[in-house]
C-alpha positions as CSV (number, residue, x, y, z in Angstrom):
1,X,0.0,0.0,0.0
2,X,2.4,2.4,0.8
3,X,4.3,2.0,-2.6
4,X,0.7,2.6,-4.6
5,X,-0.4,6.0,-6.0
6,X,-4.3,5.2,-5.6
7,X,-5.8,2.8,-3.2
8,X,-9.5,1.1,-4.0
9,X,-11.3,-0.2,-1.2
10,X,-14.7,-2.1,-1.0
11,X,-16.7,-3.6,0.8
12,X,-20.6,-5.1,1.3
13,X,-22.5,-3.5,4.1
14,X,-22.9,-6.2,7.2
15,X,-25.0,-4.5,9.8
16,X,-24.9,-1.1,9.0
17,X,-20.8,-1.3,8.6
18,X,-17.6,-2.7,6.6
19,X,-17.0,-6.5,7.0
20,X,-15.2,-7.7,9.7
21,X,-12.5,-8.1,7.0
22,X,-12.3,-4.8,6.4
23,X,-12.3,-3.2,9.9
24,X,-9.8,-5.5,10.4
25,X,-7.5,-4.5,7.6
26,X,-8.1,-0.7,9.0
27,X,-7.6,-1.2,12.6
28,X,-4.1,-2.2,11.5
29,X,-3.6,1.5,10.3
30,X,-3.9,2.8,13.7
31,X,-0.4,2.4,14.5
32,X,1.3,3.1,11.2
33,X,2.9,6.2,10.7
34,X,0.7,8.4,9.8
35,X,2.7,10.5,7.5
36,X,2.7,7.6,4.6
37,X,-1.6,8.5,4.1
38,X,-0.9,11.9,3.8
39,X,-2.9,13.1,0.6
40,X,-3.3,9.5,-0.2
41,X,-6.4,9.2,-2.9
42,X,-8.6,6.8,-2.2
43,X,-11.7,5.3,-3.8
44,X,-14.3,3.9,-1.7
45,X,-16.9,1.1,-3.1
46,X,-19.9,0.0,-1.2
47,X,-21.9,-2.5,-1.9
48,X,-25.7,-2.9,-0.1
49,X,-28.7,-4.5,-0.8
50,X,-31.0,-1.5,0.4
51,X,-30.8,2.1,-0.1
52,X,-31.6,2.8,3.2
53,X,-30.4,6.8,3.8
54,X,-28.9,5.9,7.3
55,X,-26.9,3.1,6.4
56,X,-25.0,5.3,3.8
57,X,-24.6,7.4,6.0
58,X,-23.7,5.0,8.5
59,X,-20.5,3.5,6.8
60,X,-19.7,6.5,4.4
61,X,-19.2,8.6,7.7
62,X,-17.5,6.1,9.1
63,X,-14.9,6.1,6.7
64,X,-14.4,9.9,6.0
65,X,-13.7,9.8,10.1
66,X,-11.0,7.8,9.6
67,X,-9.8,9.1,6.0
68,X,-9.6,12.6,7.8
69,X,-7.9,11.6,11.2
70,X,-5.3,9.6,8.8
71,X,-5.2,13.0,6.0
72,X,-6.0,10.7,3.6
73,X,-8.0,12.2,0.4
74,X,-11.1,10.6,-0.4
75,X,-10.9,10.7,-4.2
76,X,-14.5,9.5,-5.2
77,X,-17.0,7.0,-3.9
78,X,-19.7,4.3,-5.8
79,X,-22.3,3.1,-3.4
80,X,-24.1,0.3,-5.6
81,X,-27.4,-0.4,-4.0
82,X,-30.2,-3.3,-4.7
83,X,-27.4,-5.6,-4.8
84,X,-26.9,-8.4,-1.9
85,X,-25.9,-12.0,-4.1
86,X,-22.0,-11.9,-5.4
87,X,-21.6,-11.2,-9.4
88,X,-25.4,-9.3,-9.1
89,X,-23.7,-6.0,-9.5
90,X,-22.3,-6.9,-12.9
91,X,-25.3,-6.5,-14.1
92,X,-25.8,-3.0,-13.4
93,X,-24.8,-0.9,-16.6
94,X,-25.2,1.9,-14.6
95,X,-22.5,0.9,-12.0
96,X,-19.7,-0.5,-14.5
97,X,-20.5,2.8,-16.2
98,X,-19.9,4.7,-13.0
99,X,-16.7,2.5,-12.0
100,X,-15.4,3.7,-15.7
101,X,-15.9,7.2,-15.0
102,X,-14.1,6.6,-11.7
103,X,-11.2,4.9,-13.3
104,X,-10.9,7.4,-15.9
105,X,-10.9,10.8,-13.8
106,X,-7.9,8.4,-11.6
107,X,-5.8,8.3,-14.2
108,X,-6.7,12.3,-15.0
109,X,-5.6,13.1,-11.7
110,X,-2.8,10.9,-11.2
111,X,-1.6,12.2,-14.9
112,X,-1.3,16.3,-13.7
């Protein structure tokens, strides 16, 4: 992580909140030097089956808590909802269309 120019993180909502996995994987930031986040873009991707307005709040607050504490730059985000069963979201023209765009203005900004 530390050697990449962009990090991508997802994750499916479990109970209003990352996986365990993925708390997990950011609990071990906590006592990393800080100064190797700094500016760091990042892309969060959220998968849920609802579109429930607190949930999205929920974990997308979550994560700009940490993003900030850590001065890491949260690039852009794609919250997929209605999807729950794995492979569902490839179905979803309008969310491989959004995950293009994504990828595109990424390599725009890593480009200047």
């Amino acid at each position: 992580m530390e050697n990449s120019r962009v990090w991508i993180l997802g994750t499916p909502v479990y109970w209003w909140s990352v996986t365990a996995q993925m708390k997990a994987f950011i609990d071990r930031w906590h006592s990393v030097d800080r100064t190797i986040f700094k500016d760091r873009p990042v892309v969060i991707v959220v998968l849920l089956e609802s579109s429930n307005a607190k949930t999205k709040m929920h974990i997308i607050g979550m994560l700009i808590i940490i993003f900030d504490y850590l001065n890491i730059k949260l690039f852009d985000q794609l919250i997929a909802t209605g999807v729950q069963k794995r492979g569902e979201v490839v179905q979803r023209e309008d969310y491989l269309n959004e995950a293009q765009k994504i990828g595109k203005n990424i390599v725009q900004y890593l480009s200047a």
